[in-house]
C-alpha positions in Angstrom: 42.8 -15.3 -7.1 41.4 -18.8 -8.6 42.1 -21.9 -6.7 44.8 -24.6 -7.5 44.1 -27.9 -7.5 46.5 -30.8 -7.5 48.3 -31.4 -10.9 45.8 -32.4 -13.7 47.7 -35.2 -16.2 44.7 -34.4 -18.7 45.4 -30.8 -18.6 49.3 -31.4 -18.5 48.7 -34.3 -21.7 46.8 -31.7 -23.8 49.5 -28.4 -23.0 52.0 -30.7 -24.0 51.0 -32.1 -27.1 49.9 -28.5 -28.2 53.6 -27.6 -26.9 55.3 -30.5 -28.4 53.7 -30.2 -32.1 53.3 -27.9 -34.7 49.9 -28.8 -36.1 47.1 -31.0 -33.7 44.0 -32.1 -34.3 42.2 -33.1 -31.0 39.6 -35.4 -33.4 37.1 -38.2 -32.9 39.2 -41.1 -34.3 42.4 -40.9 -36.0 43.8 -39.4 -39.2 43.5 -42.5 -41.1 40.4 -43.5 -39.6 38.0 -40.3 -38.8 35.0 -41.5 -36.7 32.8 -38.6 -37.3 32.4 -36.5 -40.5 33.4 -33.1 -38.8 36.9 -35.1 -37.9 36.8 -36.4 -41.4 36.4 -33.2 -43.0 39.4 -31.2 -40.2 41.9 -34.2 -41.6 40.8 -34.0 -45.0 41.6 -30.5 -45.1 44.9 -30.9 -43.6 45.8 -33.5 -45.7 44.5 -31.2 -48.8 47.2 -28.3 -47.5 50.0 -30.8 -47.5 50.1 -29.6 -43.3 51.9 -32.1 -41.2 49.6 -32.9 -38.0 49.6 -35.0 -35.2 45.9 -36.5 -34.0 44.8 -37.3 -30.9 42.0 -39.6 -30.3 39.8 -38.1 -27.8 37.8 -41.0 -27.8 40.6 -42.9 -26.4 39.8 -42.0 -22.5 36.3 -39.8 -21.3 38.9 -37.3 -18.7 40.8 -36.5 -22.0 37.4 -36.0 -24.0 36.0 -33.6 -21.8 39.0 -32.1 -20.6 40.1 -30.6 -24.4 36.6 -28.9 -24.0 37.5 -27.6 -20.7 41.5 -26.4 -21.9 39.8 -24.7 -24.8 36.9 -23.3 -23.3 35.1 -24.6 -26.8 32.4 -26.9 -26.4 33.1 -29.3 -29.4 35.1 -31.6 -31.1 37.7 -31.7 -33.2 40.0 -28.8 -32.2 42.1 -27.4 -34.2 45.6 -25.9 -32.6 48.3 -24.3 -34.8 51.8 -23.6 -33.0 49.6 -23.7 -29.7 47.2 -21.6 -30.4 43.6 -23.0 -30.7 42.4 -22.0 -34.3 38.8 -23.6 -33.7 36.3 -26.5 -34.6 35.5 -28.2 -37.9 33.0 -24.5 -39.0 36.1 -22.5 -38.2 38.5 -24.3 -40.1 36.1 -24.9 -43.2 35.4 -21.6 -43.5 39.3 -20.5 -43.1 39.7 -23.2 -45.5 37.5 -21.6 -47.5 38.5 -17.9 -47.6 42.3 -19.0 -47.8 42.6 -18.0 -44.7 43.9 -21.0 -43.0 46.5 -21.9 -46.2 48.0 -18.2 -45.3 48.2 -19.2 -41.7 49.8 -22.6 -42.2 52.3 -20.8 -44.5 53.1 -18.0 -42.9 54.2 -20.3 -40.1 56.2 -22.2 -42.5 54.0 -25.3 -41.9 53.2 -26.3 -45.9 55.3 -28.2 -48.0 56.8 -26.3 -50.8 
């Protein structure tokens, strides 16, 4: 049986903006304004699919930072979550970007504009 600790308001921030929205892209920056090229290249994708996302800064607070590692269990950033399940980083979605793969799942969630 693991331990409980008090309630985590990083942990609670990130469940509920996975809960809350369709598409999120836990990036270093924001969509308009990518501050590394992996970011860049997660939003230009997006963008390029026509998929509506929100993007949270993680640069915005250290506790929210490292805590999207730690909710994940995936050591880098951005992170990808479609319908709250964590697709993966910037490799992950370029290569499922690449293979189609991630224009299938978008669509077969109903998440591209006709």
């Amino acid at each position: 049986m693991t331990e409980t600790t008090a309630a985590d308001p990083i942990h609670d921030f990130i469940a509920g903006a996975v809960a809350d929205h369709n598409v999120v892209l836990f990036m270093k920056g924001v969509p308009e304004q990518p501050q590394c090229g992996f970011s860049a290249v997660c939003v230009q994708i997006l963008d390029h699919l026509g998929a509506d996302f929100v993007g949270v800064n993680v640069l915005q607070n250290e506790a929210l930072r490292q805590g999207i590692k730690d909710f994940s269990d995936w050591p880098t950033i951005p992170q990808l979550y479609v319908k709250g399940e964590f697709v993966g980083g910037a490799d992950i979605v370029r290569e499922m970007f690449q293979s189609g793969e991630l224009k299938t799942l978008l669509d077969a969630q109903g998440l591209l504009e006709a």
